[in-house]
N, C-alpha and C positions, 0 to 999 in steps of 0.2 A: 043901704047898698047891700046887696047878697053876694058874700063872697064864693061861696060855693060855687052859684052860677056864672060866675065871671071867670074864676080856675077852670070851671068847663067848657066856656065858651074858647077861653084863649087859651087853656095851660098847656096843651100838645102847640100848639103854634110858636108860642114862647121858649118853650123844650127845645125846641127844634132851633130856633135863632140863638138858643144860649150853646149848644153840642156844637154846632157848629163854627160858630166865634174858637169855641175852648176845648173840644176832641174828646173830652173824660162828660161818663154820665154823671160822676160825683159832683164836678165843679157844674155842669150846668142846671145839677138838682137846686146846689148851692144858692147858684143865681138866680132860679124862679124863684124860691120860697123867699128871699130877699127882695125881688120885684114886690111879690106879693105884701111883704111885710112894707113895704113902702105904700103900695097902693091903702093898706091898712092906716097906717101913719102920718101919711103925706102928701095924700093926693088931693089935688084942687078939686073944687068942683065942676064937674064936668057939665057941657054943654047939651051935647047928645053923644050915644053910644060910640059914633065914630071916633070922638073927642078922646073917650077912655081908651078903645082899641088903641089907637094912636100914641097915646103918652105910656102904655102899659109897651109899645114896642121901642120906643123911644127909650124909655127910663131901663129896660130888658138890655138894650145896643149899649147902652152909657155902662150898664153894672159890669156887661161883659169886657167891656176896653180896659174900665178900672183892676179888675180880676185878672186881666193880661199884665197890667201896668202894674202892679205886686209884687206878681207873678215874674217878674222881667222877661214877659213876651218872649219863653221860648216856644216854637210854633213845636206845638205837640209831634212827638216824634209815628208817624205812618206804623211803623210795625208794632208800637205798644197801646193803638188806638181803642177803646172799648164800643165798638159798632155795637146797635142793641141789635140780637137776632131778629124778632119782628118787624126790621126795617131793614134788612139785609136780603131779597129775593134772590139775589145773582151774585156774582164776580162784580159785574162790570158795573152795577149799580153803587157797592161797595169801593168799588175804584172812584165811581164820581165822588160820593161825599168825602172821602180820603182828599180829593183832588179840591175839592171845596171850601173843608177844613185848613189848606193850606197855605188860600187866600188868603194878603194881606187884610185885616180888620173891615178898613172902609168897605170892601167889596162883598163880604159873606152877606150882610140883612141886606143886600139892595139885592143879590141873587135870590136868597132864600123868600124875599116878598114876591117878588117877580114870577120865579117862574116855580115855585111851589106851593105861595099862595095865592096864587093870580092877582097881585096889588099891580095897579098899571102905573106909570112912568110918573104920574100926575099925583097919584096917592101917595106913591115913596115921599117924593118930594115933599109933599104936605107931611107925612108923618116924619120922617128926620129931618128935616124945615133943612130941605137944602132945596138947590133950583134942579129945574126939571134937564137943563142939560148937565150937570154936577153928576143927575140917575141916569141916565144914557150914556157920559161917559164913564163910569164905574160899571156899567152893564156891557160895552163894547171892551171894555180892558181884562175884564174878569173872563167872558168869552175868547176875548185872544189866550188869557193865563192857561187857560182850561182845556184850549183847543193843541198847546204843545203840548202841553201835560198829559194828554188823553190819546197823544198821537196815533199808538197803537192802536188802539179802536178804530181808527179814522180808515185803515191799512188791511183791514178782517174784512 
């Protein structure tokens, strides 16, 4: 197994569902290099590529709950959040992920597969082995959360 190219294939996608679980780049550094150290340590043998993808987002969703649950899950406070500049283009972009971050748990990876790494309704489900309406209503609930939260946008 080549780790290098597996960190390259996934490691921004993974970054990205562990920041936004946990709001600080420290803790979500934390929790890739620990996915990582897992997939090193503990990974089953995989079937095909999907299979990995899959358990590497899966095992990534599990480390972040756990690092909440430590942590006693207070939802990172908005004003002290560490947005990285390269991923910050606007305000209003900055406001989403603020507003995303402060989704409850369940809903941040069934957002963040969906609609920024285009995984369709069908593949959530397979990869966090829930049913496919379980992903559609977490994707309708987090859109209603998103759409008070954002209201002022709505109003521009």
């Amino acid at each position: 197994m080549d780790f290098e190219k597996t960190y390259q294939q996934y490691g921004d996608m993974l970054y990205k569902i562990a920041y936004i679980h946990l709001g600080d780049t420290y803790s979500a550094e934390d929790v890739l290099q620990d996915v990582f150290l897992s997939l090193y340590g503990n990974a089953p043998k995989f079937k095909t590529e999907e299979h990995r993808k899959a358990w590497l987002i899966r095992v990534t969703h599990n480390k972040c709950i756990n690092h909440l649950k430590k942590a006693g899950y207070n939802p990172a406070d908005i004003d002290d959040l560490q947005i990285p500049a390269e991923k910050a283009d606007h305000d209003a972009r900055l406001d989403v992920i603020k507003q995303i971050i402060n989704l409850p748990p369940r809903y941040k990876t069934v957002v963040i597969l969906h609609y920024y790494d285009d995984y369709s309704v069908e593949e959530i489900a397979k990869t966090l082995k829930i049913s496919k309406s379980a992903v559609k209503m977490r994707l309708k609930r987090s859109r209603e959360l998103l759409k008070i939260q954002l209201e002022d946008y709505s109003n521009e």
